[in-house]
C-alpha positions as CSV (number, residue, x, y, z in Angstrom):
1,X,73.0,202.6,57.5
2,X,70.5,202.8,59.9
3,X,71.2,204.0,63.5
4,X,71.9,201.1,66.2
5,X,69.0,201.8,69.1
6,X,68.8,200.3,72.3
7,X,67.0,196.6,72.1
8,X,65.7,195.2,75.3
9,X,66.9,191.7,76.1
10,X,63.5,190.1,74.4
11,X,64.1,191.9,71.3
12,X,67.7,190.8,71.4
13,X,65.9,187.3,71.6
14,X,63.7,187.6,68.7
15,X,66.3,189.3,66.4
16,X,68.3,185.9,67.1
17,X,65.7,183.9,66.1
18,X,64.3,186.0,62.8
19,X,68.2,185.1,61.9
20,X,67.6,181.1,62.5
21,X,69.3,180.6,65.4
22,X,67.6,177.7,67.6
23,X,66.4,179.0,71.5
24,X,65.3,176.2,72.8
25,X,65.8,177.8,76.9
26,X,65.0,181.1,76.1
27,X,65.5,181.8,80.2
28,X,68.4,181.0,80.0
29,X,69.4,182.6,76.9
30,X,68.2,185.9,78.3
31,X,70.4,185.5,81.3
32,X,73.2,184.7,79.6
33,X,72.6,188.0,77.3
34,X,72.3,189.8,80.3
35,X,75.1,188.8,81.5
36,X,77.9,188.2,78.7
37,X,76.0,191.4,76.0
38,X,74.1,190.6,73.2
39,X,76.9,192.8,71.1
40,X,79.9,190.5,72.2
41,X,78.2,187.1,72.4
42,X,76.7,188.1,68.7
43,X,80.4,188.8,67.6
44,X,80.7,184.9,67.2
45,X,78.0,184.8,64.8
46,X,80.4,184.6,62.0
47,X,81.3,181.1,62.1
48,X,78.1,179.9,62.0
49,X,76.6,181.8,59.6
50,X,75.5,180.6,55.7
51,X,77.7,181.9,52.7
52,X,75.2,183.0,50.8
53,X,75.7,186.8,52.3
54,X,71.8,186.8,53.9
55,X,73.6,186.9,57.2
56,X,71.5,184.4,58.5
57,X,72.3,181.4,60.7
58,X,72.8,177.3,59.0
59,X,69.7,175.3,59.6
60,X,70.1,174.2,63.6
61,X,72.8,176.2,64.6
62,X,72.0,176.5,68.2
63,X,72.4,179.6,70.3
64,X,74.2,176.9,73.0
65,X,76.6,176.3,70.4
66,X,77.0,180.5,70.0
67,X,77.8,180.4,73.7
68,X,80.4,178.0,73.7
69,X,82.2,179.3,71.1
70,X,82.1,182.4,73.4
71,X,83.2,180.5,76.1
72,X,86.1,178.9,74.2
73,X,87.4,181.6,73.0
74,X,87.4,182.6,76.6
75,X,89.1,179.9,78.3
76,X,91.4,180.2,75.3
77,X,92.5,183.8,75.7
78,X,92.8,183.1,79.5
79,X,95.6,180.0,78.6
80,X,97.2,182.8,76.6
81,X,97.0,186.0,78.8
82,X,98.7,183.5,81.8
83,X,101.5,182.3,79.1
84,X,101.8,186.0,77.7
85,X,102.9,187.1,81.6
86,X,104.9,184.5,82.3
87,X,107.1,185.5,78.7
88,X,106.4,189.3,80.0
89,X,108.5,188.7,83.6
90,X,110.6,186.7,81.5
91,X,111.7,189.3,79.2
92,X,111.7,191.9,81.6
93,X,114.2,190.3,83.8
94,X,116.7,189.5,81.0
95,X,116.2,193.0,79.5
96,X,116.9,194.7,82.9
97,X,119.7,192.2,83.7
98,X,121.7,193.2,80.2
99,X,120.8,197.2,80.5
100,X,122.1,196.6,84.1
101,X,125.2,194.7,83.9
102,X,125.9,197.4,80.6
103,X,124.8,200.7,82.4
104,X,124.6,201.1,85.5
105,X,122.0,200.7,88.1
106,X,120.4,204.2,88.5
107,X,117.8,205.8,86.6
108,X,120.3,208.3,85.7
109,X,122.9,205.9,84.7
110,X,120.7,203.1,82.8
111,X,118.0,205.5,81.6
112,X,120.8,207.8,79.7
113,X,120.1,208.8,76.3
114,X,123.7,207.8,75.4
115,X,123.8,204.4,76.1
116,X,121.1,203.5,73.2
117,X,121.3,203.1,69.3
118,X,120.8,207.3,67.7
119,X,122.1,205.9,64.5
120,X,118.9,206.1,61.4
121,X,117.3,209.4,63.2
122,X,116.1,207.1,66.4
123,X,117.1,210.5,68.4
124,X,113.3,211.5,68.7
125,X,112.1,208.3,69.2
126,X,115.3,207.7,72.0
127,X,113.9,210.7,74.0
128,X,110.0,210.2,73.3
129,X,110.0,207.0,75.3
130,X,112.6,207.5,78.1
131,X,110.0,210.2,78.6
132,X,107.7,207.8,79.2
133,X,109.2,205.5,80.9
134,X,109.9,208.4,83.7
135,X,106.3,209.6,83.6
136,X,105.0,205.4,84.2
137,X,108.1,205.2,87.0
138,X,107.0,208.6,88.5
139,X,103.4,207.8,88.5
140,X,103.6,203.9,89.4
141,X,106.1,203.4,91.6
142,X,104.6,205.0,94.6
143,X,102.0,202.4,94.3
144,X,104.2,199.5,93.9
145,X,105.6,197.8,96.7
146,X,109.3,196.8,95.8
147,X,109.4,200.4,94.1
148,X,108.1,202.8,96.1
149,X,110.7,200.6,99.1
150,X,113.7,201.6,97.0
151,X,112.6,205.5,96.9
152,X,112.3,205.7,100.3
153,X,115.2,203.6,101.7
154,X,117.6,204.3,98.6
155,X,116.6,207.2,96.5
156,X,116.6,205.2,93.4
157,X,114.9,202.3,91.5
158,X,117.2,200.1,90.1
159,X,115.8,198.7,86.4
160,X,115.0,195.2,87.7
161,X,112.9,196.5,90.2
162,X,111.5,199.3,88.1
163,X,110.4,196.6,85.0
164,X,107.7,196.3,87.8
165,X,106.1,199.0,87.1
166,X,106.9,199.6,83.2
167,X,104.5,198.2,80.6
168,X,105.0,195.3,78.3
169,X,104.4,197.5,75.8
170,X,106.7,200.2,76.9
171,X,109.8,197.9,77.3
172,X,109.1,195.8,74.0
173,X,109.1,199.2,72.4
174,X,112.8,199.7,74.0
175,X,114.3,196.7,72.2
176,X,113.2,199.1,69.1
177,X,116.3,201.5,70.5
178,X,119.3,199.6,72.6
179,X,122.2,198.9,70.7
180,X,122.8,196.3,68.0
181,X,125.2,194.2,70.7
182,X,123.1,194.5,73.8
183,X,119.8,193.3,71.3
184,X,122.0,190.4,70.1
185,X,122.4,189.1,73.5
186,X,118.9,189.2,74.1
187,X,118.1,187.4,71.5
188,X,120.6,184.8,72.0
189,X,119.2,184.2,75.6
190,X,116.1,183.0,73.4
191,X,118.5,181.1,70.8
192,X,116.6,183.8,68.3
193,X,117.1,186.2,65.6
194,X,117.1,189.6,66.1
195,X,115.0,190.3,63.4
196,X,112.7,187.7,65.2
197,X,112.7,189.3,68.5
198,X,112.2,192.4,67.1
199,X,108.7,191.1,65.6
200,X,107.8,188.8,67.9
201,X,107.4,191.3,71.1
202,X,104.7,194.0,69.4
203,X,102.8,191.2,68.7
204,X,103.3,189.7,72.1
205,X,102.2,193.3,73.2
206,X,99.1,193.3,71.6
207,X,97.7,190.4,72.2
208,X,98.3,191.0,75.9
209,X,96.3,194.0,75.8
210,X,93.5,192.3,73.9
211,X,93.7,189.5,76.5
212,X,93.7,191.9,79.3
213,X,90.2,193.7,77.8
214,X,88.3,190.6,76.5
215,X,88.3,191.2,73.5
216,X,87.4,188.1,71.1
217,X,90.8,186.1,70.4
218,X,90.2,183.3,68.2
219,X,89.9,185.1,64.9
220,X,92.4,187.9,65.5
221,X,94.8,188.9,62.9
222,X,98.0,191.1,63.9
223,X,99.4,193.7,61.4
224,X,102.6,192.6,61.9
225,X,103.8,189.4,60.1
226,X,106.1,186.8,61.4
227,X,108.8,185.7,59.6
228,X,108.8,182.1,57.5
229,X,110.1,179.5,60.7
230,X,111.1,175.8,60.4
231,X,107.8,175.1,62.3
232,X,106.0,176.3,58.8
233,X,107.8,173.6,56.9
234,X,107.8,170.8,59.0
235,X,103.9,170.7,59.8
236,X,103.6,171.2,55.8
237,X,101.7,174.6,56.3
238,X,100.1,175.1,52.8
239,X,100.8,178.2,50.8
240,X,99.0,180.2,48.4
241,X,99.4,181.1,44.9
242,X,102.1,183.5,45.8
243,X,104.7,180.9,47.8
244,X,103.5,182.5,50.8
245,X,102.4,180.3,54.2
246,X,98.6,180.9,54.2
247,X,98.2,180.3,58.4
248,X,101.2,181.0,61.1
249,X,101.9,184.4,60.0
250,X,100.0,187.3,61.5
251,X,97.1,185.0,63.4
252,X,96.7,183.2,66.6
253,X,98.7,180.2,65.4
254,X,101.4,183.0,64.7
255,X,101.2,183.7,68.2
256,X,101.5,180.0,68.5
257,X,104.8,179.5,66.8
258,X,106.4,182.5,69.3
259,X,105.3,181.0,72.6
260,X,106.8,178.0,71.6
261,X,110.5,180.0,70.8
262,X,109.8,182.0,74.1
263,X,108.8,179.8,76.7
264,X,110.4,177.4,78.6
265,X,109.5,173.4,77.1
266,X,107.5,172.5,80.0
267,X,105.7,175.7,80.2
268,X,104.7,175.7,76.3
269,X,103.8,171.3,76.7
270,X,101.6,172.7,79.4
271,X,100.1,175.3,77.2
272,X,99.6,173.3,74.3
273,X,98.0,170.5,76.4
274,X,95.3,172.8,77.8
275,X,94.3,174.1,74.2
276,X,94.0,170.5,72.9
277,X,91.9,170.1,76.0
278,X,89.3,172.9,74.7
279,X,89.4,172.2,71.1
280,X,88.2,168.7,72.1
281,X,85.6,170.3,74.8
282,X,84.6,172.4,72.1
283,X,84.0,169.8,69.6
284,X,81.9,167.9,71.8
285,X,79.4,171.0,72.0
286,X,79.3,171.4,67.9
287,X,76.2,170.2,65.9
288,X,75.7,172.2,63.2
289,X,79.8,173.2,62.3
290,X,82.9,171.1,62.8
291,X,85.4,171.9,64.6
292,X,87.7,172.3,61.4
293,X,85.8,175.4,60.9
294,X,87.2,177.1,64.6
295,X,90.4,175.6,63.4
296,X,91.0,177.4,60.3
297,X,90.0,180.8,62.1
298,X,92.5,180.6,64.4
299,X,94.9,179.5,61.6
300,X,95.5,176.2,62.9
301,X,96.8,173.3,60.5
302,X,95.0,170.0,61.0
303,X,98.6,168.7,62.2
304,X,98.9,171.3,65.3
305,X,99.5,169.6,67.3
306,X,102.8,168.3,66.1
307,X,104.2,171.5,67.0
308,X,104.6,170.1,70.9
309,X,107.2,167.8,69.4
310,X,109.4,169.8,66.8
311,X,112.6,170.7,68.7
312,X,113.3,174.1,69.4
């Protein structure tokens, strides 16, 4: 494989073209490649390219339909990351409000290795991230606000005030080690399964941090699986040769089928509202693909839509 050398922006333009893509404002195609990079903006490619394996474009795929696939996926990740937030205070106040209630409200009283699950040789993994969670309170809390008001005026950060300063990742990773009862009430505060919550927030975590570094979205596929949900049945997902669900289990509609157990009804109507919004924006801007295409990526059934209306 030949080394990747630096290509100025006009021979960015003219390997776009040698693969058939149409540049019909080449201005304003170098501007936007100066702007967005050629690498990123060329990770899109994919949809629009012929099956053949040439790696060249269909006939009159245009590089403004290229960019607003871009931008799509875009305005899409930034309807996610803002859901993805809300779900992460969410979580973190229940999770500090059962820990709490069960513990204690000190660091040395909820952060004690005793009051979590040692059962299955979680010992190592018990102390491994309590460590960490002291290290991210030691180092963040002096930044923060609320935090760094409760070391000077108290001596002590209480765990709802500390969730502040505690990543997403961090505290789904926790739910890995608190005991069977205090998980159960979690879970029941989102009228879920255990096994469900348990799934559903490293998946949560990671698509936060891929939101958070703009990374491309619509195609992403989590190593983690979802479980088989009621959601799968009723919108008559189609299965493979196996039995299995062929879309809503490890892609974005995946992600899709856990905002909807997670957030609040008007908060997920909302959501859903302002992706129907840019799948029909998006539609309007496609020539050479249809929209079905984008769809499928993102493992969407035809039907999505529905999902606004299937009761919780």
């Amino acid at each position: 494989m030949g080394a990747k050398v630096f290509r100025t922006i006009d021979e960015q333009i003219e390997i776009l073209k040698e693969k058939g893509l149409v540049i019909s404002d080449v201005d304003k195609a170098k501007d936007i490649l100066l702007r967005e990079n050629y690498f990123f903006l060329n990770a899109y490619r994919f949809v629009f390219l012929k099956k053949d394996g040439s790696r060249k474009f269909i006939p009159g795929v245009t590089f403004e339909e290229l960019y607003a696939l871009f931008q799509f996926d875009r305005q899409i990740r930034n309807i996610i990351f803002k859901n993805i937030l809300i779900i992460e205070n969410n979580y973190k106040s229940m999770f500090s409000y059962v820990l709490s209630k069960a513990y204690g409200y000190k660091e040395r009283d909820y952060l004690n290795p005793n009051n979590f699950d040692s059962s299955n040789g979680k010992i190592r993994q018990i102390n491994d991230l309590l460590r960490k969670i002291k290290r991210q309170i030691r180092i963040n809390a002096p930044q923060n606000r609320a935090t760094s008001h409760y070391i000077n005026n108290y001596g002590y950060i209480p765990l709802w005030v500390g969730v502040k300063v505690l990543s997403f990742g961090l505290i789904s990773e926790m739910f890995e080690i608190i005991r069977s009862d205090d998980k159960e009430e979690l879970a029941n505060m989102y009228n879920l399964k255990v096994s469900d919550l348990e799934d559903y927030l490293p998946i949560l975590a990671n698509y936060r941090n891929l939101c958070a570094h703009e990374d491309i979205l619509f195609d992403h596929v989590t190593q983690k699986q979802i479980n088989d949900t009621k959601y799968h049945s009723l919108l008559n997902i189609e299965k493979n040769e196996y039995d299995e669900y062929i879309h809503g289990k490890s892609d974005l509609f995946a992600l899709i089928i856990i905002l909807k157990g997670m957030l609040s009804s008007d908060d997920f109507k909302m959501l859903m509202n302002e992706i129907i919004y840019e799948f029909d924006s998006l539609e309007g801007k496609l020539k050479s693909i249809n929209v079905s295409s984008v769809l499928n990526k993102m493992g969407f059934p035809k039907n999505y839509k529905e999902v606004m209306y299937i009761e919780k």
